[in-house]
N, C-alpha and C positions, 0 to 999 in steps of 0.2 A: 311348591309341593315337595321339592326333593329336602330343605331344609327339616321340614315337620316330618318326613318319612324317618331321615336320619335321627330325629328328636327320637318318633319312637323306637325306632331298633334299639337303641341305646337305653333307654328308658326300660325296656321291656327285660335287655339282654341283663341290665343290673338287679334290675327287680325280681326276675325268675331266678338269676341266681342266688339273694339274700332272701327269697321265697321259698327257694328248697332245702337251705341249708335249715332257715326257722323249722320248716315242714318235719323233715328228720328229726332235727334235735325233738322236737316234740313229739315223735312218735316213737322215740325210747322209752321202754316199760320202767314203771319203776315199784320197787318193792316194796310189798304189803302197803299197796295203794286201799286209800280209803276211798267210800265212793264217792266223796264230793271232789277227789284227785283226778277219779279217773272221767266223772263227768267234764272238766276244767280241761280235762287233756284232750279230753271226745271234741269240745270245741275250739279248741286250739286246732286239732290237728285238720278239723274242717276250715275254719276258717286260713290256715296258709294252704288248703288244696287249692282253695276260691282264688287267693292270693294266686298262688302260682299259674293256675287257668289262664286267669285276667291277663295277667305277664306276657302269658306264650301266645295269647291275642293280640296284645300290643306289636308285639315282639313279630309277628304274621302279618300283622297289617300292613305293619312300618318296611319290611320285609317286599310287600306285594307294592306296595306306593317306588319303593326304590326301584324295583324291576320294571313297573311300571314309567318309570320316568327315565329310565337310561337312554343316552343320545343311540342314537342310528348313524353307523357310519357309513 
């Protein structure tokens, strides 16, 4: 268990961070946007929220598996 805990903290830790950097970049305005721009960006910018979510779940779990599994001395 403690291998897969580590899998995802790692997993989660990378993913939420190239999930928020995506997230920003895409929720920069951009100028005399048309609206099939801004609808393309509406779902961009929802889908790495989803992204990032999912991340900081992995990222908790793997998180709660490790605390979970630490020796007792």
């Amino acid at each position: 268990m403690r291998v897969g805990s580590f899998i995802f903290v790692v997993v989660g830790l990378l993913g939420a961070f190239f999930s928020f950097l995506e997230f920003s970049g895409a929720s920069l305005p951009y100028q005399d946007a048309t609206p099939e721009m801004l609808e393309q960006q509406s779902a961009s910018i929802q889908f790495w929220g989803a992204s990032l979510l999912a991340n900081l779940f992995l990222l908790i779990v793997g998180g709660w598996g490790l605390w979970r599994s630490r020796r007792k001395n």
